[in-house]
C-alpha positions in Angstrom: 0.0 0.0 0.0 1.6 3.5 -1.3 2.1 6.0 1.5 -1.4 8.0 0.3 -3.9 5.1 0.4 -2.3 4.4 4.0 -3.0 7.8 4.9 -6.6 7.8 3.2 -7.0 4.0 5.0 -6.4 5.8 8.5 -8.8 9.1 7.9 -11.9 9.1 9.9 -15.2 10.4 8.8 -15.3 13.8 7.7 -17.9 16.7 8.0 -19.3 19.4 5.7 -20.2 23.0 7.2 -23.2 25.6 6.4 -26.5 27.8 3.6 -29.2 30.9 0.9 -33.6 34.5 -0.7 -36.4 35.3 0.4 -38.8 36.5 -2.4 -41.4 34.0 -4.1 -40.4 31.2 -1.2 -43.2 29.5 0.1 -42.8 26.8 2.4 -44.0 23.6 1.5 -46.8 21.5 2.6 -44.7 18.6 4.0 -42.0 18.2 5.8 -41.1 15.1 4.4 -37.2 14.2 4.1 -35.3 11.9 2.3 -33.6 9.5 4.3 -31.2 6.3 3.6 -30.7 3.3 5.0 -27.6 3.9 5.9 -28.6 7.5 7.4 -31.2 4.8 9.6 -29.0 2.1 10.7 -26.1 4.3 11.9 -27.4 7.4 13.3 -26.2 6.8 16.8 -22.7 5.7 15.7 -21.3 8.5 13.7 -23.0 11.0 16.4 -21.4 9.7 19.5 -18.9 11.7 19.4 -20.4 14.9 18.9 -23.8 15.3 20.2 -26.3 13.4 21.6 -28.8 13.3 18.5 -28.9 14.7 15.2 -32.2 16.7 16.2 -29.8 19.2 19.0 -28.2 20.5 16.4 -30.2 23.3 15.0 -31.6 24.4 18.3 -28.4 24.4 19.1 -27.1 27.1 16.6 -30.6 28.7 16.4 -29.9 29.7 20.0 -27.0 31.4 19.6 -28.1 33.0 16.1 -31.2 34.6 18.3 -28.7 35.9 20.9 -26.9 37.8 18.2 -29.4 38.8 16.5 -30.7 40.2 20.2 -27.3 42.2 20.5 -27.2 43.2 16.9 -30.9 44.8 17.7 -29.5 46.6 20.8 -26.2 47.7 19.1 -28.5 49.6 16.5 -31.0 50.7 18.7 -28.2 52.7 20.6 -26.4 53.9 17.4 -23.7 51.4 17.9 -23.5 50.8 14.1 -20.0 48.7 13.7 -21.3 46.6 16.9 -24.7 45.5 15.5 -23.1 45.3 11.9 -21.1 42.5 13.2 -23.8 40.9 15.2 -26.2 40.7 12.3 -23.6 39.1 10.3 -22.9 36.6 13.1 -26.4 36.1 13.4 -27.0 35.5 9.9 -24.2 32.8 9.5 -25.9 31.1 12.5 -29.6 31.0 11.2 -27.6 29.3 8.2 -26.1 26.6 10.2 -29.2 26.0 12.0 -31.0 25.1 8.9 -28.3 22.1 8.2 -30.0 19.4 9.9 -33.1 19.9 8.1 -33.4 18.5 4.3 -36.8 18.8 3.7 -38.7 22.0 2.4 -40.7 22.4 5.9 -42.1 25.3 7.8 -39.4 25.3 10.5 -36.7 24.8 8.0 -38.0 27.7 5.6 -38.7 30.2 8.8 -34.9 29.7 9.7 -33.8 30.4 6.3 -36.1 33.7 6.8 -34.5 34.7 9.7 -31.2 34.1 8.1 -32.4 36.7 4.9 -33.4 38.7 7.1 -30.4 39.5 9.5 -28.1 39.2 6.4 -30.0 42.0 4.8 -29.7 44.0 8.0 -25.5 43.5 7.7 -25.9 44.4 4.1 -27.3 47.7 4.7 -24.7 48.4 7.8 -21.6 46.5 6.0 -18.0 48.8 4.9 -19.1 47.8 0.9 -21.6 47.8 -1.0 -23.9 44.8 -0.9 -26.7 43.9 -3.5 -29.5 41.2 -3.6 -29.5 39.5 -6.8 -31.6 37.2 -8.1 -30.7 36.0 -11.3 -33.6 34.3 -13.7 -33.1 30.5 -14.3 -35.8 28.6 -16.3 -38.3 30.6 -15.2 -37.3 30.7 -11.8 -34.0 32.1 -10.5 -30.9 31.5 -8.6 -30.1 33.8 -5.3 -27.3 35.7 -5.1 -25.6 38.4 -3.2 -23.5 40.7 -5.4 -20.3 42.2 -3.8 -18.7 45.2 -4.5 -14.8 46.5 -3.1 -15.0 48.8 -0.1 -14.6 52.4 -1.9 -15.8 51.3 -5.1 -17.1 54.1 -6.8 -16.9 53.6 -10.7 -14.9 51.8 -13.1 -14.8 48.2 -14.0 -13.5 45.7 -11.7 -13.1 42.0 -11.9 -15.5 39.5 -10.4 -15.1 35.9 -8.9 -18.1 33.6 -8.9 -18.1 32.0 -5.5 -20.0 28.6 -5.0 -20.1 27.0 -1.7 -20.0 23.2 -1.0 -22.9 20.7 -0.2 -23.0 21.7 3.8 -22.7 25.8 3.0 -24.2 28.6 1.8 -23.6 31.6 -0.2 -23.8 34.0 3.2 -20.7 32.9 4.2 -18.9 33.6 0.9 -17.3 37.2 1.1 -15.8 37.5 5.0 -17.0 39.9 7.9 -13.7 41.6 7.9 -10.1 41.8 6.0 -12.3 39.3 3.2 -9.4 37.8 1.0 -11.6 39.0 -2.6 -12.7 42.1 -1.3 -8.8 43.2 -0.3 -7.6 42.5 -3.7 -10.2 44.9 -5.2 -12.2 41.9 -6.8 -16.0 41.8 -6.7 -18.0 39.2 -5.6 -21.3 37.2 -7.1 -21.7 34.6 -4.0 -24.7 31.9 -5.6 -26.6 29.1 -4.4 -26.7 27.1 -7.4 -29.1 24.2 -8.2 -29.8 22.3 -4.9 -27.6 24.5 -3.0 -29.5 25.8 0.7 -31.6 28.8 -1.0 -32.6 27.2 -4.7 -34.3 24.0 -3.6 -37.1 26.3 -1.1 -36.9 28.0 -5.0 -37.6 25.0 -6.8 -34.3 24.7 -8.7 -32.3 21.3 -7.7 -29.4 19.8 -8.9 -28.9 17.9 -11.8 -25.9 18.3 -14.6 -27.8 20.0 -17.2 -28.7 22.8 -14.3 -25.2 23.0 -13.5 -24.3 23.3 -17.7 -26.9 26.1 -18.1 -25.8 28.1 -14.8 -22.5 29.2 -16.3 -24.3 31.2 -18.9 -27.2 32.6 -16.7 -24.7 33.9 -14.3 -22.3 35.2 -16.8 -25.0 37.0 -18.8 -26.6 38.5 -15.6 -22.9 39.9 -14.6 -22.2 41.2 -18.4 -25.2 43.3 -17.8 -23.5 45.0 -14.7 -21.3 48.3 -15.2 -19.0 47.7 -12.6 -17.9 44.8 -14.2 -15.2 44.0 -16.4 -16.3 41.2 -18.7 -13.1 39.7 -19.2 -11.9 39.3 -16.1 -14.7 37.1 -14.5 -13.3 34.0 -12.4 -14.7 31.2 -10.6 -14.2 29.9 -7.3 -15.5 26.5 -5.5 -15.1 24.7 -2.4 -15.6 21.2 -2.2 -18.9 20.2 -3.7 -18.5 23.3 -5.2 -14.9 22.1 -6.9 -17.8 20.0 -8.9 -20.4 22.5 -10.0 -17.3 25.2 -10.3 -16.0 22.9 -12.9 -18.7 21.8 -14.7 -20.0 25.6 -15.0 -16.8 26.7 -16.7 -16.6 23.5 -18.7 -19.9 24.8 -20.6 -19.0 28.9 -20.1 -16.0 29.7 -22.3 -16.5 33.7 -21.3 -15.2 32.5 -18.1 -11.7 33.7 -17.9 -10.0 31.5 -14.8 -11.2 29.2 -12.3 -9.6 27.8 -8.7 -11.3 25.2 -6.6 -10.7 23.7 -3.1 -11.2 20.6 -1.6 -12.2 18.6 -4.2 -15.4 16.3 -4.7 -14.4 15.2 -8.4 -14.6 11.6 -7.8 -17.0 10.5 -11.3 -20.1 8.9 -9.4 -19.2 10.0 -5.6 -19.3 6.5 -4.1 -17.1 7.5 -1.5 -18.8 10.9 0.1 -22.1 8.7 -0.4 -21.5 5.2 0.5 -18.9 5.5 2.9 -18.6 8.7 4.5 -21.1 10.2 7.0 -24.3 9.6 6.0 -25.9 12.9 6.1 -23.9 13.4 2.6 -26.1 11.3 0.9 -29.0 12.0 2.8 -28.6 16.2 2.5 -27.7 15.8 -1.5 -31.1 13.5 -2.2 -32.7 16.3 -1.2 -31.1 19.0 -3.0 -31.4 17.2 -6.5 -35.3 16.2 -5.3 -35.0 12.2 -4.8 -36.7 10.5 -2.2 -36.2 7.3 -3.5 -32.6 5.9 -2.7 -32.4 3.3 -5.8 -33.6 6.0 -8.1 -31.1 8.3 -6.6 -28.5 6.0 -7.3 -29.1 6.0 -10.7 -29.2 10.0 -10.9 -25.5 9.7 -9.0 -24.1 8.1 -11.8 -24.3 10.8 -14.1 -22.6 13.4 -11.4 -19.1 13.2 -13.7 -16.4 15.8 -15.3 -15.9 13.3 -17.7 -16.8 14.7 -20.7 -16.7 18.2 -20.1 -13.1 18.7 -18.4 -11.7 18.2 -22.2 -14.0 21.7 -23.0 -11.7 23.8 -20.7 -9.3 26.0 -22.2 -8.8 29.0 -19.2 -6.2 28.6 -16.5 -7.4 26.1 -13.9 -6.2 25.5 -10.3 -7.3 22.4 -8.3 -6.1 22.3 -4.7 -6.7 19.0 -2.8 -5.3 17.2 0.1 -3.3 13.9 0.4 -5.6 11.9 2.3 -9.0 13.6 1.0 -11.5 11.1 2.5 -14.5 12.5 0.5 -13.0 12.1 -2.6 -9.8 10.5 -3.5 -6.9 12.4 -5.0 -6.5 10.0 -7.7 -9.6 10.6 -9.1 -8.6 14.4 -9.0 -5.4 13.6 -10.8 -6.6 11.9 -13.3 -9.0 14.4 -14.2 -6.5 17.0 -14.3 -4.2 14.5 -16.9 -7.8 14.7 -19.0 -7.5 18.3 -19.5 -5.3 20.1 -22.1 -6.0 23.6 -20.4 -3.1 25.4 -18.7 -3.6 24.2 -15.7 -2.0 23.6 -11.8 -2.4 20.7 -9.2 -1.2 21.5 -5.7 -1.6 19.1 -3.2 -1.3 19.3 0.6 1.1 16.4 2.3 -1.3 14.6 5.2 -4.0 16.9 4.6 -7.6 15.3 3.9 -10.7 17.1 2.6 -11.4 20.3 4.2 -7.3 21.1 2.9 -5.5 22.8 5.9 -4.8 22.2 9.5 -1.9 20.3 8.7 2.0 21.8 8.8 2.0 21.6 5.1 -0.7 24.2 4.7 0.9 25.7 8.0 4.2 25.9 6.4 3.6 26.1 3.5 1.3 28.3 1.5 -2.0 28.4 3.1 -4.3 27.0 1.1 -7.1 30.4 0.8 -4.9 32.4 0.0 -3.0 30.7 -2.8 -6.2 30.4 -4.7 -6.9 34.1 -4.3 -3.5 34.6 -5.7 -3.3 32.5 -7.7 -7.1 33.6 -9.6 -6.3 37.3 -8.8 -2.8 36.9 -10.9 -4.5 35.2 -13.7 -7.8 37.6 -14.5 -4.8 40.4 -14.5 -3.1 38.2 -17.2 0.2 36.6 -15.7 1.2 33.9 -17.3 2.0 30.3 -15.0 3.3 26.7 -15.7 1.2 23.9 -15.6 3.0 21.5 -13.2 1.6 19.6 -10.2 2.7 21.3 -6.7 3.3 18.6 -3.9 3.4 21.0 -0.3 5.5 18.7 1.9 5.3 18.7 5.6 7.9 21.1 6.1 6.2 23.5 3.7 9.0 22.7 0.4 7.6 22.5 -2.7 8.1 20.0 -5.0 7.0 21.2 -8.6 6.8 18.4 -11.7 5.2 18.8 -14.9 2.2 17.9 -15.7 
């Protein structure tokens, strides 16, 4: 056994994180969830270290999302502006996270997601840049958005990064309360939750591939119409699940000009984030592509693949992944990237599994956020790169090979 499958043979179950507008939502009439057997049978095991049932959790973060949301009230109420600023953001991300647990398109799930609109539109009109609700039409229906500008933006074209979260977040937690890596580099921000992402399923837009093909050009055409924007400098960013989408969106969007993802789910079917990771995976994503039914879902699964549509890129492209990525295993990422024939970079993260970090490689070595926001930043501005594969030892050296 090679020295990564050890590693990956080791790695324990991973978790995800985190969530989405408010117009035209109307909560449905059941509450039913999907479920899987595997979700059934092991519930108690893969909580037992963390809490005592699955059903604590969003009480748990709803609590502290009312709290803040108390002190962000209080802050304003008093003219203490920068105070509750902060606190509706807090509260915001909170009423997110509270809504994790629930994959169904219910009343108490939907009146979370409110709450979470709602104090996020408070820190909009309070925050140090500008801060737009966009909602961007889709098939008749649309995808949320919030669309960031610079602090001090005043006119001009800028360049813009497309941010997509992963399976467990949402596009509130996109652009950062303060020193925000985009927003420092003078690059705007459209933050989306894309097909089956937290906001579009209460919407009525799920996943599927052909959603995920025809978001590239809604998105692109909605930010061509926007005069800050310069339309050649328009990147994309993804984390995670959002490595996927990310990559399948700019497969089918040529106008887009560069894209960097993170913590890769680009294994071609996803058997291992579905059929041997935590459960709640599976679970959370029948829901967001609309699937009750486990055996039909498992069909659908088998079309979730960059194989195909990979061969279509022709922009720079950046995958970062880590060693011993449990959710998806770097070989799979590699031999995607040996598919493509755009310029293109691999850096990988010694030890480091999914969520790529907290290891002395990334501690070391570059950290991983910021290399991609360097790394996209440099190439919407033009500067040229090799394509090689980056291997971040331990000790933070670099070991660069071509690809």
């Amino acid at each position: 056994m090679d020295r990564r499958r050890f590693i990956r043979s080791v790695a324990t179950v991973g978790a995800g994180a985190a969530l989405a507008s408010s117009h035209s939502i109307a909560w449905a009439d059941t509450d039913v969830a999907a479920t899987t057997k595997r979700f059934s049978q092991r519930e108690p095991e893969w909580l037992q270290s963390r809490q005592q049932k699955m059903a604590d959790i969003g009480p748990a973060f709803e609590s502290t999302a009312k709290r803040r949301e108390s002190k962000a009230s209080a802050a304003e109420a008093e003219g203490n502006l920068i105070t509750a600023r902060d606190n509706w953001y807090m509260a915001a991300i909170h009423y997110g996270a509270a809504e994790w647990p629930y994959d169904d398109s219910g009343k108490q799930h939907f009146e979370l997601h409110k709450k979470k609109r709602e104090c996020f539109s408070n820190y909009a009109r309070l925050a140090d840049h500008k801060i737009e609700a966009a909602s961007i039409p889709f098939k008749g229906k649309s995808i949320p958005a919030w669309f960031h500008l610079p602090p001090g933006y005043r006119d001009g074209k800028v360049p813009v990064v497309v941010s997509i979260p992963g399976m467990d977040s949402f596009k509130e937690t996109s652009v950062a309360l303060a020193n925000d890596r985009w927003m420092q580099r003078g690059v705007a921000v459209l933050s989306i939750d894309g097909p089956g992402q937290y906001e579009s399923p209460l919407l009525g837009v799920y996943v599927s591939m052909q959603n995920w093909i025809d978001t590239g050009p809604a998105v692109v055409d909605w930010l061509m119409g926007r005069q800050e924007i310069d339309g050649q400098k328009i990147g994309v960013t993804g984390t995670s699940f959002g490595s996927f989408f990310g990559t399948i969106l700019t497969a089918n969007e040529p106008r887009i000009a560069a894209t960097a993802v993170i913590s890769t789910c680009l294994e071609p079917g996803c058997h291992t984030i579905f059929e041997e990771a935590s459960p709640t995976f599976k679970k959370r994503f029948m829901w967001m592509s609309n699937y009750t039914d486990e055996a039909k879902f498992n069909e659908f699964a088998k079309t979730l693949t960059w194989e195909g549509h990979v061969e279509k890129i022709r922009k720079p492209y950046l995958v970062v992944a880590g060693e011993a990525d449990e959710l998806s295993p770097l070989e799979h990422t590699e031999r995607m990237v040996r598919a493509m024939s755009a310029p293109r970079q691999l850096v990988v993260y010694a030890d480091s599994r999914h969520s790529v970090g907290n290891v002395p490689a990334a501690n070391l070595g570059p950290f991983p956020p910021i290399l991609v926001a360097d790394w996209l930043v440099a190439r919407l501005n033009g500067k040229p790169f090799n394509t090689e594969r980056w291997f971040v030892e331990s000790t933070g050296r670099i070991v660069k090979t071509p690809l």
